[in-house]
C-alpha positions as CSV (number, residue, x, y, z in Angstrom):
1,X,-8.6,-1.0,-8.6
2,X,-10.2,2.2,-9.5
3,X,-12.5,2.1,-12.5
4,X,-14.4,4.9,-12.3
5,X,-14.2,8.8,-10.5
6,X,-16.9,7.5,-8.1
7,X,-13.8,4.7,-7.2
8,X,-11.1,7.4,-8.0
9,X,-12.9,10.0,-4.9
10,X,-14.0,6.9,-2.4
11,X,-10.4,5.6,-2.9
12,X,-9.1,9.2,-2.2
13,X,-11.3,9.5,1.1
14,X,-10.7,5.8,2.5
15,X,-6.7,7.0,2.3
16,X,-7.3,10.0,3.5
17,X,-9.0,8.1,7.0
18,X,-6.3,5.3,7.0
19,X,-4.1,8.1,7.6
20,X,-5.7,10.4,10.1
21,X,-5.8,13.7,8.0
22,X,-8.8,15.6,8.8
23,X,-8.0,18.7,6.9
24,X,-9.3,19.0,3.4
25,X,-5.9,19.4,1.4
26,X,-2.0,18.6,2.1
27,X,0.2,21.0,3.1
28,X,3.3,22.0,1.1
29,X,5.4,20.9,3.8
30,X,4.7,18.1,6.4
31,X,2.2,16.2,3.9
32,X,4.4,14.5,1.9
33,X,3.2,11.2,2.3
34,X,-0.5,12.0,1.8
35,X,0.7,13.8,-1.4
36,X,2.3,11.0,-2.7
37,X,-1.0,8.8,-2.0
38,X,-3.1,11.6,-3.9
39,X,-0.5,11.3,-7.0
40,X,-1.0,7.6,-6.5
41,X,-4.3,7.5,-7.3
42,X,-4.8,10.2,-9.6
43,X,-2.2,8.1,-12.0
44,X,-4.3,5.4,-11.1
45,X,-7.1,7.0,-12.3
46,X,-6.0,8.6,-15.5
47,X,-4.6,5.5,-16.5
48,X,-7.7,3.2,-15.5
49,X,-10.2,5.4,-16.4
50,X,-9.5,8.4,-19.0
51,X,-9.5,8.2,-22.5
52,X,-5.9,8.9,-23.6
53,X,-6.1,11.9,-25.7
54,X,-3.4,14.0,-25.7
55,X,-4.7,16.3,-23.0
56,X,-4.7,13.4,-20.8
57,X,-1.7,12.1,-22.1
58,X,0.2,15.2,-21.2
59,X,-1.4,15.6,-18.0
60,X,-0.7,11.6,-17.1
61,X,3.2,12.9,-18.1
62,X,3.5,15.2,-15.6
63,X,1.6,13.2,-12.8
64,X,4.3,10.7,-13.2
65,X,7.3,13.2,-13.2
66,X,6.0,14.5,-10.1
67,X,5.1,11.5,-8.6
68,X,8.9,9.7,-9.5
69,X,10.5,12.9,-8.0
70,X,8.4,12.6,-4.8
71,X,8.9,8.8,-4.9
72,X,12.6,9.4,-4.3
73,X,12.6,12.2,-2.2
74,X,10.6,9.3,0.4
75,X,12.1,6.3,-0.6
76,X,9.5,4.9,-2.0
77,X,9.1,2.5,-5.0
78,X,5.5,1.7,-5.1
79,X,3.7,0.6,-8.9
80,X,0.5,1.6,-9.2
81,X,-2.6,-0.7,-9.1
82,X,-0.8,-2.6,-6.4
83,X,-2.8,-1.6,-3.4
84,X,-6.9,-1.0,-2.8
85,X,-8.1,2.1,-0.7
86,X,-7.0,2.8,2.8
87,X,-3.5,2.5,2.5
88,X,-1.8,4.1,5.2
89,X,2.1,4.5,4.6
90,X,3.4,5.2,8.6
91,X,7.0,6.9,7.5
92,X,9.6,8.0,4.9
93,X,12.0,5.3,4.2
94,X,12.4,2.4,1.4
95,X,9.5,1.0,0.4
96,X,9.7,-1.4,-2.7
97,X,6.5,-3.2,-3.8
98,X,6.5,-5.3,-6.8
99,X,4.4,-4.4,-9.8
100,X,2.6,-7.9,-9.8
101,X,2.0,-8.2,-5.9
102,X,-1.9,-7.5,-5.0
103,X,-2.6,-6.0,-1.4
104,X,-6.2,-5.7,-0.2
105,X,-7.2,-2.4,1.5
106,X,-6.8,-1.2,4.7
107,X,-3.1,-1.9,4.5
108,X,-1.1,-0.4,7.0
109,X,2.7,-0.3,5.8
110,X,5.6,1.2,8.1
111,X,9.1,1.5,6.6
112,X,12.3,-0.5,5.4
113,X,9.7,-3.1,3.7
114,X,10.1,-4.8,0.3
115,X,7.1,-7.2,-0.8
116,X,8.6,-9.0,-4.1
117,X,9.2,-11.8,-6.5
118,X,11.8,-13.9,-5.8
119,X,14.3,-16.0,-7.8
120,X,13.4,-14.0,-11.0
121,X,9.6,-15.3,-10.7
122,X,7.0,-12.8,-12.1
123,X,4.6,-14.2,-8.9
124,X,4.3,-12.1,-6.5
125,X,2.8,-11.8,-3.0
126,X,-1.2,-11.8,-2.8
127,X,-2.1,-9.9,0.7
128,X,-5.4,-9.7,2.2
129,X,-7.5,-7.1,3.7
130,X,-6.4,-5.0,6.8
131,X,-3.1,-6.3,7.2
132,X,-0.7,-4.3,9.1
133,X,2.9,-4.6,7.8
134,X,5.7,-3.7,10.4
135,X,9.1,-2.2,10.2
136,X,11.8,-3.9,7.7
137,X,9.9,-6.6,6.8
138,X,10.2,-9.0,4.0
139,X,7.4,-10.9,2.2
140,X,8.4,-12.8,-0.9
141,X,7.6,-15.0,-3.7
142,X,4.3,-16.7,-4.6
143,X,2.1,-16.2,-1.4
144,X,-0.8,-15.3,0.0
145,X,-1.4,-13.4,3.4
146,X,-4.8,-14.0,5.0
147,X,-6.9,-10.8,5.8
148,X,-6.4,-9.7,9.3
149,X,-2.7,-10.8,9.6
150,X,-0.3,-8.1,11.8
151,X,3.3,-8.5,10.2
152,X,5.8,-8.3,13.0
153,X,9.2,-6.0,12.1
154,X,11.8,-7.6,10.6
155,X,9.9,-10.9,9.7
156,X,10.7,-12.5,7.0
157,X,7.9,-13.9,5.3
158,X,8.0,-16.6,2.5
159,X,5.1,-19.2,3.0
160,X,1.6,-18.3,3.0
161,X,-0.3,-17.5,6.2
162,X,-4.4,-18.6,5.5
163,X,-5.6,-18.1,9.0
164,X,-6.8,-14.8,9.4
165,X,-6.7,-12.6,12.3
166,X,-2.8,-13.6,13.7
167,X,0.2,-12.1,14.4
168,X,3.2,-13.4,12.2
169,X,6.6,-12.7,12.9
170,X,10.7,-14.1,12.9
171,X,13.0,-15.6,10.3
172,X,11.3,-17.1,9.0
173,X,8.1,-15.7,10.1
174,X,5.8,-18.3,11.9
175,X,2.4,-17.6,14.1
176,X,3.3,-15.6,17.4
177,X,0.2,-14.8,18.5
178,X,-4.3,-14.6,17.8
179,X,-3.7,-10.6,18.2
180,X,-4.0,-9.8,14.5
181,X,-3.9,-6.0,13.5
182,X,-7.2,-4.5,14.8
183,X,-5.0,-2.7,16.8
184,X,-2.9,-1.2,14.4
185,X,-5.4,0.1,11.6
186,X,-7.5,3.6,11.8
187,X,-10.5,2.5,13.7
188,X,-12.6,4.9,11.6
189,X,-11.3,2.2,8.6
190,X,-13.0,-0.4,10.5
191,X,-16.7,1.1,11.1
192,X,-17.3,0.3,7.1
């Protein structure tokens, strides 16, 4: 969680490397997904970190206008505080995190995923570090994902996985494999 600009500009610069932009400022077309990080944590940071004054306040407003329009125009439903630095969103397409689930960083996240409650609990999904999460899949309820873990596409995911470093993947998702996701994350990520 960022608590301070020092967090806000290393958060900023870890997401920046998760996703492979090397040039210093997003484009106003082609860059909408690194726009919508940049939103992301400038929210994040107003609202962890600013005093709310009306300045702020009015600033805050129209981070949030921008950033729900942009949120539809991708798909994406995506609370803040939910994921550390280095997330890495691959494509447009739904996206729908719950408010309480806590991802660690490094998360790479492709498209068509929802990580939710379920059965109307307010528990939500607890994932560790550099996880990569793949196409359409589903993790739900009160879990925890292990740091390391590579989510196959389409797996459905509704125990917890506490061995780190595995591949996961089916319906319901069970251990496929020792692979893990080093292959899947920004190896400049991983030199830290």
């Amino acid at each position: 969680m960022i608590k301070s600009k020092k967090d806000y500009y290393y958060y900023m610069q870890q997401d920046k490397k998760a996703l492979g932009i090397k040039k210093k400022k997003p484009t106003i077309f082609k860059d909408e997904i690194w726009r919508f990080e940049r939103l992301l944590r400038k929210i994040e940071y107003i609202e962890n970190v600013k005093k709310h004054n009306i300045i702020n306040k009015i600033i805050l407003l129209l981070c949030k206008y921008k950033y729900h329009r942009l949120s539809i125009k991708l798909g994406f439903s995506i609370p803040i505080n939910a994921f550390e630095h280095g997330l890495s969103i691959a494509h447009y397409g739904t996206i729908v995190v719950n408010g309480n689930s806590k991802i660690g960083k490094n998360c790479r996240i492709q498209e068509g995923v929802n990580i939710g409650a379920d059965k109307g609990n307010s528990n939500a999904p607890i994932i560790g570090d550099n996880v990569f999460i793949g196409t359409g899949a589903k993790i739900i309820g009160n879990i925890k994902i292990a740091n390391g873990i590579a989510i196959g596409a389409n797996a459905v995911v509704t125990k917890s996985f506490e061995e780190e470093n595995i591949t996961i993947a089916g319906v319901p998702a069970k251990k496929i494999s020792e692979k893990g996701s080093k292959n899947y994350l920004n190896k400049l990520l991983k030199q830290e």
